[in-house]
C-alpha positions in Angstrom: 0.0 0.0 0.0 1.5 3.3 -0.8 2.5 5.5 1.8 0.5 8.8 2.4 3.2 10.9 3.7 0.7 12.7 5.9 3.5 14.3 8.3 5.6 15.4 5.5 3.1 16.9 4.0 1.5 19.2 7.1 5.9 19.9 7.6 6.1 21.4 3.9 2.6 23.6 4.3 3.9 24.7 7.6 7.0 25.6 6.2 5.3 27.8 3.5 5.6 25.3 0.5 3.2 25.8 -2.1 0.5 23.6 -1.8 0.3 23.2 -5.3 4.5 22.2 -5.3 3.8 19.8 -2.0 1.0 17.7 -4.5 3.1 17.2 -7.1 6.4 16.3 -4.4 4.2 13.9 -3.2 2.4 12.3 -6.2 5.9 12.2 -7.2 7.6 10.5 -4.3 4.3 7.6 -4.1 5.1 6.8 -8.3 8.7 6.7 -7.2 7.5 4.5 -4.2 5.5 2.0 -6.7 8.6 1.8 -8.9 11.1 0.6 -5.9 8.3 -2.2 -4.8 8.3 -3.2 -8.7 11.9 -3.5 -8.3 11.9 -5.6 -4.9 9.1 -8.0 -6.0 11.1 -8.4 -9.1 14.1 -9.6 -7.2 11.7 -12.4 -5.2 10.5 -10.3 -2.0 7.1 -10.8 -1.7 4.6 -8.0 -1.0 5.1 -6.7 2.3 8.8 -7.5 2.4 8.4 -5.3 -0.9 7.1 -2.4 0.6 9.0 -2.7 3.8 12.1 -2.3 1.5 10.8 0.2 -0.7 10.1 2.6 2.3 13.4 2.2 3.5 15.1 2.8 0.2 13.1 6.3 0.1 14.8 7.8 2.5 13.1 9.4 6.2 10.8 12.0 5.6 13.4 14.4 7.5 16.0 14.1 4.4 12.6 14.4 2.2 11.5 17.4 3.5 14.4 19.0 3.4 14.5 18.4 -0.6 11.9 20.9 -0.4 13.0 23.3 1.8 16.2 23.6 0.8 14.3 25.5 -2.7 13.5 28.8 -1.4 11.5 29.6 -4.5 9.0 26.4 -3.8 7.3 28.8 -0.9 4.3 30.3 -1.5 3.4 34.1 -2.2 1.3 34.1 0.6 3.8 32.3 2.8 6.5 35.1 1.5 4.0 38.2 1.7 1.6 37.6 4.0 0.8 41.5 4.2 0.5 41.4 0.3 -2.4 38.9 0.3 -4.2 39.7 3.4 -4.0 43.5 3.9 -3.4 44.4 0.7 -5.8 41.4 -1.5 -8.9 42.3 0.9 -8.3 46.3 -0.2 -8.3 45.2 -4.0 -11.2 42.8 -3.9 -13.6 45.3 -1.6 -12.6 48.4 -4.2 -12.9 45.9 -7.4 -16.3 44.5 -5.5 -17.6 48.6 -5.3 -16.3 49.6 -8.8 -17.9 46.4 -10.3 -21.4 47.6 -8.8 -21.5 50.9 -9.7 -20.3 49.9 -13.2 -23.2 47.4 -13.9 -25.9 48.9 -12.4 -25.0 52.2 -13.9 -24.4 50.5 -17.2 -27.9 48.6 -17.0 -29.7 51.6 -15.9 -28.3 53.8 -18.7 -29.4 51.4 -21.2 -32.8 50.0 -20.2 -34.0 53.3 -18.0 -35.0 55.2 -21.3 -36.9 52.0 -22.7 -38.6 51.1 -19.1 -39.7 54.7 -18.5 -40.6 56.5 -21.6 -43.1 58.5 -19.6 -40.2 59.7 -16.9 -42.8 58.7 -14.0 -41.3 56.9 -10.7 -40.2 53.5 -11.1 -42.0 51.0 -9.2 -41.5 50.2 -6.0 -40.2 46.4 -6.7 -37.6 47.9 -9.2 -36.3 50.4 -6.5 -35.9 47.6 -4.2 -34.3 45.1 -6.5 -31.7 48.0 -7.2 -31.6 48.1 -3.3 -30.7 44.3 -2.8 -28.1 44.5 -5.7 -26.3 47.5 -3.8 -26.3 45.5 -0.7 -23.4 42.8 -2.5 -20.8 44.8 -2.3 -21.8 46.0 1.7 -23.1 42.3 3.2 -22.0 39.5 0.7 -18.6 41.2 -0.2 -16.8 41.4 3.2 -18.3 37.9 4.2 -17.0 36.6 1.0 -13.5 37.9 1.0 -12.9 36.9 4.6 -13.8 33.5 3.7 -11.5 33.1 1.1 -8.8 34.9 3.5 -9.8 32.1 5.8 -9.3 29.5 3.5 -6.0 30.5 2.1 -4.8 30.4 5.7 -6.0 27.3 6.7 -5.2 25.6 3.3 -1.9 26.9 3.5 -1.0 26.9 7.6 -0.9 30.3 8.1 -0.8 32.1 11.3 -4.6 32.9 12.4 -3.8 36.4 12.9 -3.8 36.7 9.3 -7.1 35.3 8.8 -8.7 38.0 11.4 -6.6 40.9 9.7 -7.6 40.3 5.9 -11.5 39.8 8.0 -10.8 43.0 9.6 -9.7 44.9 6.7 -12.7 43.5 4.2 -15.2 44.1 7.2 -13.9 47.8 7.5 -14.0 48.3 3.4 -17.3 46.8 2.8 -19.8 46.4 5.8 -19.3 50.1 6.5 -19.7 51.7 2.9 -23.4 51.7 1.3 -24.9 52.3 -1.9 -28.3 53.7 -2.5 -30.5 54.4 -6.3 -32.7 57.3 -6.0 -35.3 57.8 -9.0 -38.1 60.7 -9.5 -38.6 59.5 -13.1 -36.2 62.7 -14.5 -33.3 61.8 -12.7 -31.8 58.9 -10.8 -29.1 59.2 -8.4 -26.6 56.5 -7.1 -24.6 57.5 -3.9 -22.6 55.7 -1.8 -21.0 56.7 1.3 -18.5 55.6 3.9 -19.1 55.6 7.3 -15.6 56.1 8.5 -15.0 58.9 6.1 -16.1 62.0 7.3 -19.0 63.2 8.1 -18.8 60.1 9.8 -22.5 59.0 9.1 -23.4 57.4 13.1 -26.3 55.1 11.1 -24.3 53.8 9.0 -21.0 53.4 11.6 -23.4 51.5 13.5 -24.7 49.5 10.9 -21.3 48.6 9.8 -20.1 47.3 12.7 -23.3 44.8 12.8 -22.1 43.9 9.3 -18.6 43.0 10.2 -19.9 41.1 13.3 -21.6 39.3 11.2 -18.8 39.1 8.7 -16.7 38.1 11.6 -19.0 35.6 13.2 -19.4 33.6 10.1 -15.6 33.3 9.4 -15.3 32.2 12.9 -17.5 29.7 12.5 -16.0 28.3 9.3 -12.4 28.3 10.8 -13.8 26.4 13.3 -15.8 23.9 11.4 -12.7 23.8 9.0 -10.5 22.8 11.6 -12.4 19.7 13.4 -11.2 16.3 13.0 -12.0 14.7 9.5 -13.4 18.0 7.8 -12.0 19.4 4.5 -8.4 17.9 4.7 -7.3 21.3 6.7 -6.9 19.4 9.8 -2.8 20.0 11.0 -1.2 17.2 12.8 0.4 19.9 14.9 -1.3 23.8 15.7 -1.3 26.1 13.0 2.0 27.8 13.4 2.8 31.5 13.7 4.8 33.5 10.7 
C-alpha cells in the first residue's frame, strides 16, 4: 500500500511550501515508491517484504522534506508576503467589488431606463428595491465573502490565524461600513454611496457597519472552526497552526 506521507506533507505547508509544489512532491515520491516495490518484487521479495524495503530505500521524511525546503523559491506568495495577500488582497477585492457595482448597475440603468420609463414617472417600487438588494453585495455578501476566502488560504496553506482575522478585519472595514443607495423621481436617478468612517462620519451607518462585520466576523469564525475539526475538508494540521 502506498505511503500517504501525511507528516511530511502538514511539515512542507507549515513551512510555507506551495500547496500546489507539496501535491506534485508527493504524487511524485508515491510513483517513485511503486517503482522501488516493482523493483523488490522483481528480485523475489514478496509483497510486504516489498514495501518494507521500498520505504526504506526512500529515504526518512526528515531528508525528504528538506528536498523541499532547501528551494526557497518552492514557498508560496502568501507564505512570503503575508501583508501582500491579506492587507493588501482584501483592499483590492472590496474596491474591485464597489467599482464592479457601480459599473453594472449604472451600465444597465443607462441602457434600459429610457426604454422602461418613456413617460419619466417613478419607477415602481419592486424595481427600487431590486436595485436596493443588488447594492447591498458589495456591503453584506462582499466582506463575508472575501474573509472566507482569506480564511481559506490560511488554513489551506497553515498560516498564522492572525492573518485570517486581519484580511477579516480589513474587508469588514472596506465593505460592511460603505453603502450604496438608487434614487429615482422619473427625471433623474441618483446613485450615492457613502463611507461611514469617512467623514461626516454617518453614526447610522458606523453603526450599521459594525453589525455587518460582526456578522462578517461571526461567520468566518464559524468556518475556521468547522474547518479545523477532525476529519473535515483535509485542513486538519497534525500539529497547531504555526505562527509566521
Amino acid at each position: 500500500m502506498q505511503p500517504e506521507f501525511e507528516a511530511l506533507r502538514q511539515r512542507l505547508l507549515c513551512a510555507g511550501i506551495a500547496p500546489r509544489h507539496v501535491h506534485r512532491y508527493l504524487a511524485e515520491l508515491r510513483d517513485h515508491f511503486d517503482d522501488l516495490v516493482r523493483e523488490e518484487i522483481a528480485r523475489g521479495k514478496d509483497r510486504s517484504r516489498a514495501e518494507a524495503e521500498a520505504r526504506s530505500r526512500l529515504g526518512d521524511e526528515s531528508v525528504l522534506a528538506e528536498t523541499m525546503l532547501e528551494q526557497p523559491a518552492m514557498r508560496s506568495f502568501t507564505a512570503r508576503y503575508p501583508w501582500a495577500t491579506f492587507v493588501l488582497g482584501p483592499v483590492a477585492m472590496s474596491i474591485g467589488a464597489l467599482a464592479a457595482t457601480l459599473a453594472i448597475e449604472g451600465g444597465v440603468l443607462s441602457l434600459i431606463g429610457p426604454m422602461v420609463n418613456p413617460r419619466h414617472t417613478p419607477p415602481p417600487e419592486w424595481a427600487i428595491a431590486a436595485v436596493g438588494v443588488w447594492n447591498a453585495l458589495p456591503s453584506n455578501v462582499a466582506p463575508v465573502a472575501i474573509a472566507a476566502l482569506m480564511a481559506f488560504i490560511a488554513l489551506r496553506q497553515r498560516m498564522s490565524m492572525r492573518w485570517v482575522f486581519l484580511g477579516a478585519v480589513v474587508a469588514s472595514a472596506l465593505g460592511a461600513f460603505s453603502q450604496l443607495t438608487f434614487s429615482d423621481n422619473g427625471y433623474h436617478g441618483e446613485l450615492t454611496l457613502a463611507f461611514g468612517l469617512l467623514p461626516p462620519f454617518p453614526r447610522s451607518l458606523i453603526v450599521t457597519g459594525f453589525e455587518r462585520a460582526a456578522v462578517s466576523l461571526a461567520i468566518v469564525a464559524g468556518g475556521v472552526w468547522a474547518a479545523s475539526r477532525p476529519g473535515l475538508l483535509r485542513f486538519r494540521s497534525v500539529r497547531p497552526l504555526v505562527s509566521e
